[in-house]
Every structure is written in C-alpha cells, then in structure tokens.
C-alpha positions as CSV (number, residue, x, y, z in Angstrom):
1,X,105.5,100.9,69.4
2,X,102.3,101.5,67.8
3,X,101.0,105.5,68.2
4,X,98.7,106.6,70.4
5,X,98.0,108.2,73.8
6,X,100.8,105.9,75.7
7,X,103.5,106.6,73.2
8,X,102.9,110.1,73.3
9,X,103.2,110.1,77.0
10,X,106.3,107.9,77.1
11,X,108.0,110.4,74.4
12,X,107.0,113.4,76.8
13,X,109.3,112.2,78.9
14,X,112.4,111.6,77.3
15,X,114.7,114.7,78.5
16,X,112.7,114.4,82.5
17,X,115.2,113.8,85.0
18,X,115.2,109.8,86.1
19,X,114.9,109.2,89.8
20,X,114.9,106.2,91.8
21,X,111.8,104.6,91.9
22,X,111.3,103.5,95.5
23,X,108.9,99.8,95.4
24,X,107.9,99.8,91.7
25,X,111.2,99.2,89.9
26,X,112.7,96.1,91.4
27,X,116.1,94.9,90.1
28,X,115.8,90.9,89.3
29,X,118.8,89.1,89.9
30,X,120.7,92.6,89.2
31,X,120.6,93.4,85.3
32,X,121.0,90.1,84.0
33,X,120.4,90.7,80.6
34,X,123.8,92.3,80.0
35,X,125.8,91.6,83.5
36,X,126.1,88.5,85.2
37,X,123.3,87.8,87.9
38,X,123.9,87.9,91.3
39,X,126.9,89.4,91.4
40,X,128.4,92.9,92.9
41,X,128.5,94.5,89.7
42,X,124.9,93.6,88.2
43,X,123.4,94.9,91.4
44,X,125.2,98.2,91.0
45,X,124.1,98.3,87.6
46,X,120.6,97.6,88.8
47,X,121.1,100.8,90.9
48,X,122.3,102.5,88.2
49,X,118.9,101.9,86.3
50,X,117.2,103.4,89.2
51,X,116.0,100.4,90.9
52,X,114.6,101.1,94.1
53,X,114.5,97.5,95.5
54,X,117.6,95.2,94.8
55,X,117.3,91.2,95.2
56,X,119.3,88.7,96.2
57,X,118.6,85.1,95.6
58,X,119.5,83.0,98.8
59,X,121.3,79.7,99.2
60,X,123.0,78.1,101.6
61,X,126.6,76.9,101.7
62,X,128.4,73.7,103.0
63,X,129.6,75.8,106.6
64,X,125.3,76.8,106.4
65,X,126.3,80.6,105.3
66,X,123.8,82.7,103.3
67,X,125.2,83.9,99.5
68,X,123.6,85.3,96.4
69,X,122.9,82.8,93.7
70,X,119.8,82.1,91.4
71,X,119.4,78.2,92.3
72,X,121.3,76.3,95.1
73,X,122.6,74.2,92.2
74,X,123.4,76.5,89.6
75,X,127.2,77.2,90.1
76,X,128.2,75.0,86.7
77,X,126.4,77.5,84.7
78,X,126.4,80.8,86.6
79,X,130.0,80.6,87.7
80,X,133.5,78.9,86.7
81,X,133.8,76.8,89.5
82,X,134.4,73.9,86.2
83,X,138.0,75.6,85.6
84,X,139.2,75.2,89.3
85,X,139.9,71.6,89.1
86,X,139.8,71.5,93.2
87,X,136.8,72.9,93.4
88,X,134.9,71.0,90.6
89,X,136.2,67.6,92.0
90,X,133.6,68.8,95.0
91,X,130.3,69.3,92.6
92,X,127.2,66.9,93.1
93,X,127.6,66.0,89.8
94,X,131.1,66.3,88.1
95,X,131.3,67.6,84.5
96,X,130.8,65.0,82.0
97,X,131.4,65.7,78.2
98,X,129.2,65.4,75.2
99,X,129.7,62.1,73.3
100,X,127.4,61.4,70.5
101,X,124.4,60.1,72.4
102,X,124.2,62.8,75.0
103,X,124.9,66.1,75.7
104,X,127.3,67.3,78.8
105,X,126.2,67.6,82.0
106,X,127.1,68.9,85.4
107,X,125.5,69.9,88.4
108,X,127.4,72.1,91.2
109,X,125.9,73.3,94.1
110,X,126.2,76.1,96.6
111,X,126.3,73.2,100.1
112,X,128.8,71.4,97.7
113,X,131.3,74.2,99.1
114,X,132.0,76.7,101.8
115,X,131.2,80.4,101.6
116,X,135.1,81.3,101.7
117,X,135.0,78.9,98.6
118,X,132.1,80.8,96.9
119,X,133.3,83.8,96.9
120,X,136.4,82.9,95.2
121,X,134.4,82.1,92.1
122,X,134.0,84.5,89.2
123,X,129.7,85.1,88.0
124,X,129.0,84.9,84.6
125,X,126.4,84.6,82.7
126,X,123.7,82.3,83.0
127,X,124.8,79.9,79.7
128,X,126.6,76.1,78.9
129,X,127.1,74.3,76.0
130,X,125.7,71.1,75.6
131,X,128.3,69.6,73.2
132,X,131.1,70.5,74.9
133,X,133.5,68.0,75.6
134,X,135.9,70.4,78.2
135,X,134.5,72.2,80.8
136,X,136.2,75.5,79.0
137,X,133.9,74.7,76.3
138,X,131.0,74.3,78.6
139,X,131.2,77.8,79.8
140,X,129.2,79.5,76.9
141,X,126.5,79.0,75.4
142,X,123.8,81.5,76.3
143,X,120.7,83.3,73.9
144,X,122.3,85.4,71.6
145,X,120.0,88.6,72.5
146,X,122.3,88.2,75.6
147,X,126.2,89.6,75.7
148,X,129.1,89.0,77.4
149,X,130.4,92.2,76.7
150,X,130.7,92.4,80.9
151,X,131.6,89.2,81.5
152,X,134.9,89.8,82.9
153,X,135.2,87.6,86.5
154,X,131.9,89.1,87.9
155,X,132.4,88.9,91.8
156,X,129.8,86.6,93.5
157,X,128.1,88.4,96.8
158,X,127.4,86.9,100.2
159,X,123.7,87.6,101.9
160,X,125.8,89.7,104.3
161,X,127.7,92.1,101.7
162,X,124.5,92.4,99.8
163,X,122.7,93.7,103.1
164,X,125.9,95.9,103.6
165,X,125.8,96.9,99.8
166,X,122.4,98.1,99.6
167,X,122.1,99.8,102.6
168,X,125.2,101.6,101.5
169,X,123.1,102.6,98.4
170,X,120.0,103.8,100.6
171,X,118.0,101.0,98.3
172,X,115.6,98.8,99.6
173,X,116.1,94.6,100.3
174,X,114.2,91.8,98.0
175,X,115.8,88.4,99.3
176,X,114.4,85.3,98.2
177,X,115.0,81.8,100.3
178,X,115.4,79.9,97.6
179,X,114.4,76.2,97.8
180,X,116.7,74.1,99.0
181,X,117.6,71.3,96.3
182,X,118.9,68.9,99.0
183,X,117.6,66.5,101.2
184,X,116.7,68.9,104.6
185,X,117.3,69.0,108.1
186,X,120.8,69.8,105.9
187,X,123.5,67.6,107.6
188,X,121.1,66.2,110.0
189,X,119.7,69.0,111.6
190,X,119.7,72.4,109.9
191,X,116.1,72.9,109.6
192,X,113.8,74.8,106.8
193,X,112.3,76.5,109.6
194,X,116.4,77.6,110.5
195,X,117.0,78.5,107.2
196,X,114.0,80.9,106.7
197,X,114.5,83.0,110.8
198,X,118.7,83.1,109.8
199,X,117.9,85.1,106.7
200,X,115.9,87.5,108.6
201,X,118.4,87.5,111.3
202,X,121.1,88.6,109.2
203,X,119.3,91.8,108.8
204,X,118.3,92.3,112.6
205,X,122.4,91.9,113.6
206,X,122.9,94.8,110.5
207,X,120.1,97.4,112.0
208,X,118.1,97.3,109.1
209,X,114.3,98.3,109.4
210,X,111.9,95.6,108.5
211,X,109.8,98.0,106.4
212,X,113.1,97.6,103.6
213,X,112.5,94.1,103.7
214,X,111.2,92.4,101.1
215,X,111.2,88.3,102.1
216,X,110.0,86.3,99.5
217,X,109.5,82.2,98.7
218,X,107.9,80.0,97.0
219,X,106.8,78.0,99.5
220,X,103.4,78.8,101.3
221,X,105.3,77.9,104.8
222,X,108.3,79.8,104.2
223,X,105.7,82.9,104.3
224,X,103.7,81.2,106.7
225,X,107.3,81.1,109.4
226,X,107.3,84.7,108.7
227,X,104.3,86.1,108.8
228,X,104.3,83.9,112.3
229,X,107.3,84.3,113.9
230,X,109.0,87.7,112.9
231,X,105.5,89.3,112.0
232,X,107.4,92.7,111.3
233,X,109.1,91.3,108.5
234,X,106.3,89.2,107.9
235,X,104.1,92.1,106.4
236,X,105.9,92.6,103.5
237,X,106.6,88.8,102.8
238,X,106.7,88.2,99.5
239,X,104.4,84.5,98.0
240,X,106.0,83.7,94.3
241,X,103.0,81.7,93.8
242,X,103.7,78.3,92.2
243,X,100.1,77.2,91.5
244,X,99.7,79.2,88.2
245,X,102.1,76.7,86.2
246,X,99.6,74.4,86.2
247,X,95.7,75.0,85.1
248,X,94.7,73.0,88.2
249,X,96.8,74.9,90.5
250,X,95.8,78.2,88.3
251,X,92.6,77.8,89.5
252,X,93.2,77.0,93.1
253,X,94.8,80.3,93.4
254,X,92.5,82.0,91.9
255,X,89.8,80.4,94.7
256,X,91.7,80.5,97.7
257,X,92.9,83.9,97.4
258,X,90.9,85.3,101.1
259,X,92.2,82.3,102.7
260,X,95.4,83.1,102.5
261,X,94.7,86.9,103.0
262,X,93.0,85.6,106.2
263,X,96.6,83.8,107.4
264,X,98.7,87.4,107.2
265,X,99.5,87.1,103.8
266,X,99.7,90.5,101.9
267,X,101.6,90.1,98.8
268,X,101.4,88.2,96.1
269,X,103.8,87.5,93.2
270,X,102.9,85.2,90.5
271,X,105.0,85.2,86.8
272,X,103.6,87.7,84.2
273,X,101.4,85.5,82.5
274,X,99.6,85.0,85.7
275,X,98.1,88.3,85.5
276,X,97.0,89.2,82.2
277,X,94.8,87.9,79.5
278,X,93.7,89.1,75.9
279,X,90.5,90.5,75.1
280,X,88.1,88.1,73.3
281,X,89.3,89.5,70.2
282,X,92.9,88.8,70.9
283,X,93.8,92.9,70.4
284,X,94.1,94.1,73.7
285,X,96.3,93.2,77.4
286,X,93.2,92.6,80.1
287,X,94.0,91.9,83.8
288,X,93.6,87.9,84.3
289,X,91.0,86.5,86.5
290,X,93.9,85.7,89.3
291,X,94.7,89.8,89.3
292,X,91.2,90.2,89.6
293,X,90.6,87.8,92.4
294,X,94.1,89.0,94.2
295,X,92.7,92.7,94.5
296,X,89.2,91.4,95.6
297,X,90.7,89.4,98.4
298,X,92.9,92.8,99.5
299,X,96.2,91.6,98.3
300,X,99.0,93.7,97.2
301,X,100.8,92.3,93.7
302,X,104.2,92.3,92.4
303,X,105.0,90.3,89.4
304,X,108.3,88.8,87.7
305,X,110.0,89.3,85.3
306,X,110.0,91.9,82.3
307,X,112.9,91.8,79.9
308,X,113.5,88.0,80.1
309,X,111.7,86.8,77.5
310,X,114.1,88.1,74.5
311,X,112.8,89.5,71.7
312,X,108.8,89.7,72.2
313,X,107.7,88.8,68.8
314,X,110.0,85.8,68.8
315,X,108.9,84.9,72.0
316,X,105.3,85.3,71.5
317,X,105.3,83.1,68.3
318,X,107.2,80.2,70.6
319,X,104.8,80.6,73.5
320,X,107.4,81.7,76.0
321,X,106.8,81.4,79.8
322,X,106.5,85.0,80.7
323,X,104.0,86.2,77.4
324,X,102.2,83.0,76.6
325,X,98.8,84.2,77.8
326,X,98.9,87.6,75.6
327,X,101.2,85.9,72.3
328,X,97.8,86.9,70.4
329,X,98.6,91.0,71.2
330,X,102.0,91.1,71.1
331,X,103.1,92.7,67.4
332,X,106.7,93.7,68.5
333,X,109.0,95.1,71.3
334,X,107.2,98.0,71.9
335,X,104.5,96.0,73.5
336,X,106.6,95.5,76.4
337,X,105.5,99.1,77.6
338,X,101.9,98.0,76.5
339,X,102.6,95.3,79.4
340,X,104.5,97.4,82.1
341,X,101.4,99.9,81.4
342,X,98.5,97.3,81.7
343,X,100.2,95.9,84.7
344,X,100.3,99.5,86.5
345,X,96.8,101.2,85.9
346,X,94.8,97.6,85.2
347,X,95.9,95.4,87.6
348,X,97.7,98.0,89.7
349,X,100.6,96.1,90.8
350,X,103.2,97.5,93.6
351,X,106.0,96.3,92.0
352,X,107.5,95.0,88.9
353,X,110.5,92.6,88.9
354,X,113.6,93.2,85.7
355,X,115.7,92.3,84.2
356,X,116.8,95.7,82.9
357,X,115.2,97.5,85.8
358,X,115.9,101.1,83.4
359,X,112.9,100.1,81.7
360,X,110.6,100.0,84.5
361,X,112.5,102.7,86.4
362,X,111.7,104.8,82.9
363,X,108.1,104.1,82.9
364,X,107.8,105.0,87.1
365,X,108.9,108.2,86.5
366,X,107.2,109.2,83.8
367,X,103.8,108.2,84.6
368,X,104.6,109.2,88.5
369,X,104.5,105.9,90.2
370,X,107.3,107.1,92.1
C-alpha cells in the first residue's frame, strides 16, 4: 500500500480492539474465500471477522422449503450431491464427462430435491473441473488464490437455522430471494409473490424485529411486494440493481433513480464497479455518476463484493467484474483499502458486502464507522 495519510491511519490501528461492526461489515455468502459459502461454518467465520450483518442466499426446495445456497442451481459445484449416486440420479441435468470435444457438465438444483435431502449434503467450495470424466474429478477445480484448507463436509443451512443462528449470535439478517431458475407458479401454483411474503414469514413465526432485516433481490417487484405488503420489512429492502451490467441499463439507473425513491425504495445495491470511476487522469478512485445520482435521489447504498476479485493487480489487468471501471488506479493489493475508503467518505455507502468480512470489519473500526 502506497504511503500516505490512509496508511498511516490504517497502521494506527493495528493493536485497537476489533468490535463488531453493526451495518457496514456485511458477511457475503459467509467467508467464501477460505470456507465454503453458505454453510454453518463460513457464517460463523463471518462472525468471527466481526461482521455485523450475516447473509443468506435463498432458494427453494422440491417440498417449497427455504435453504441457504448461492443459485437455485448451483448444488453440482457448491456441494457433493455428484457422489451420492441417489441423489445425483435426481439433478436437472445429470453429470456428463469430458470427451474431447466438450467439457463436463451438470446442473443440480435446490427444487430438484427436498430440504431433508439438502441438508444431507456436505458445502464446498464454489469449484468443477471441466475435464473431468467422474464426478469425483469434477469436484475441484476452483482459483488457486482460493484453499480448501476448510473444506472438510461444510454443513449446508436451512433459512430457518440461519434465522435461529444469527439471532443466537445477536447479528443482524441479509437474506436474498434469489431468482428462481425454473419455470414459476413452481408445480403449478407456488407463486413469486408466495415465495417473496414466506421468506419474510419465516422471520415473523421466529420474533425477529424487522429493523434486523435486511430483504434483498434483484428483481424490481420482489422489492416492490415488500415495500407494499409487509412495509416494515419493506424499509430496509435491499435492490441488487441489475441495470449496471449493461451501458444501456447503466444509464437508466442512473435516470430513474427518484422514481424509484418515489415507490418506497430506500436502498440500493449495485456491484462495485457501479459506483466508482477514475479521475480523468486515471490516478485516483472517484464516486461514479450512479453514486452520485443514488445520493441525490435520497437513497441509502450498499455495494457487493470486496475480496472476490483475487489478486487486484491480476484482476485489474483482465478487466474483472468487480474492478473494471478503476483497472487504470489499481497498482496492487493494497488498493483494496484505497476502495473500501473511497466507498466510505466519497460515496458514503451504509454497507459493504465480503468476502472476508475482517477486512471491512478492520477498516469500520478504525475509521469509526461503527
């Protein structure tokens, strides 16, 4: 990390006590950079970083029960649901092995089973391997800044335990309705619109207060439901703003920001790159013209997701997702604090999703955005 005033600051507080840092450090998916996402112990590991907001990913299962999991159809690489042969026989897409023409595929999904099922699984990390030809070969094959040092049968987590969990922690809620990647009403007739009040439910039966909620989606009427039908929970809905992957969309955010302000939504929560720019001379991290238009239009902003790009020079040479608009100021990995920094005091976000939460959580306390 280059010297100066933030590096000084940073260093100042290497022997202050780390506390939880209430809204600002938000565990993504746990601590998937070194534990497998989703699962009961990379959420305890996100608490262990001082997270003060935990998330859970939410899908649906065959029997329509809420568990933790990145993507509805993400079981074949997050899980080993390949090596239990009675359980992979039930997968969308069964697993087929590399041949010399094409790599091996599979496709699992969380409605492809029952919850009891599920939770039988072990997590692991988020990784295949394309030329496999065995599904024990297809279990690894993840970025190499990545380790399966803790990849030992990882125990998947219902919506239910993960409400039971955190509140047991005295953390704050982050779950995300995830997309559904089948054809809905689900069997007919389980609704989007039943999907997105039995996720709030679940935390009504519990007693949780709504002000630990978190809801988020990426869908406009997901946060629309809320903000409409449970408008408690509804204030700290959560928009993961799709629009910015696109330079069309990008701009349509950027213009319709006091529209949606004007339909109860508070918070939004576009990807990193969303947010900042470079200075005309490539040097600095600016606020983007959608952080600037967010704050105008009274929003609140949370962004997604530090520590998921891998190393930051590599990934700023290859344009990666999360640090393409900024590649031109990115020297090394101290420039992620350059980011977590420019996000606080420029754009003033409320939050910051990780995937090493510490790193956040580190920054929170030291600069008092606790």
């Amino acid at each position: 990390m280059a010297a100066g005033p933030l590096k000084s600051k940073l260093e100042s507080c290497s022997e202050k006590p780390i506390r939880h840092a209430p809204a600002f450090s938000i565990s993504h998916r746990g601590g998937p950079l070194q534990f497998p996402e989703h699962s009961r112990e990379g959420m305890l590991a996100g608490a262990r970083m001082g997270a003060g907001i935990l998330e859970c990913d939410v899908a649906f299962t065959k029997d329509r029960q809420l568990v933790c999991r990145h993507s509805q159809c993400d079981l074949h690489t997050t899980t080993n649901i390949l090596l239990i042969p009675e359980l992979a026989a039930k997968c969308t897409v069964p697993f087929q092995p590399a041949t010399a023409s094409s790599s091996a595929t599979a496709k699992c999904c969380t409605s492809d089973i029952t919850r009891d099922e599920f939770l039988s699984l072990c997590a692991k990390m988020d990784s295949s391997n394309p030329n496999a030809t065995t599904p024990a070969e297809y279990q690894y094959g993840g970025p190499y800044w990545r380790t399966s040092l803790y990849d030992n049968c990882a125990t998947t987590v219902d919506h239910k335990s993960y409400i039971k969990l955190v509140d047991s922690l005295g953390l704050q809620f982050t779950p995300e309705l995830k997309t559904p990647q089948v054809e809905m009403p689900f069997q007919g007739n389980y609704t989007q619109e039943m999907y997105a009040q039995q996720l709030i439910d679940e935390y009504k039966q519990q007693g949780i207060k709504p002000a630990r909620v978190w809801a988020q989606s990426f869908l406009e009427a997901d946060i629309l439901y809320w903000v409409q039908h449970e408008p408690a929970f509804g204030r700290q809905a959560v928009y993961l703003d799709p629009r910015v992957d696109t330079a069309a969309g990008y701009q349509e955010a950027v213009a319709n920001m006091h529209q949606l302000a004007q339909q109860g939504v508070r918070i939004m929560a576009p990807p990193i790159f969303a947010l900042l720019n470079t200075s005309s001379d490539g040097r600095d991290i600016v606020p983007s013209s959608y952080a600037i238009a967010a704050k105008q239009a009274g929003l609140d902003i949370i962004t997604w997701s530090l520590e998921r790009s891998g190393p930051l020079k590599q990934a700023a040479a290859a344009g990666e997702y999360y640090v393409h608009s900024i590649a031109s100021a990115i020297k090394g990995d101290g420039d992620m604090y350059r980011i977590v920094d420019v996000l606080a005091r420029k754009v003033g976000v409320i939050g910051i999703f990780s995937d090493w939460p510490a790193t956040v959580t580190y920054y929170a306390n030291c600069m008092g955005f606790n």
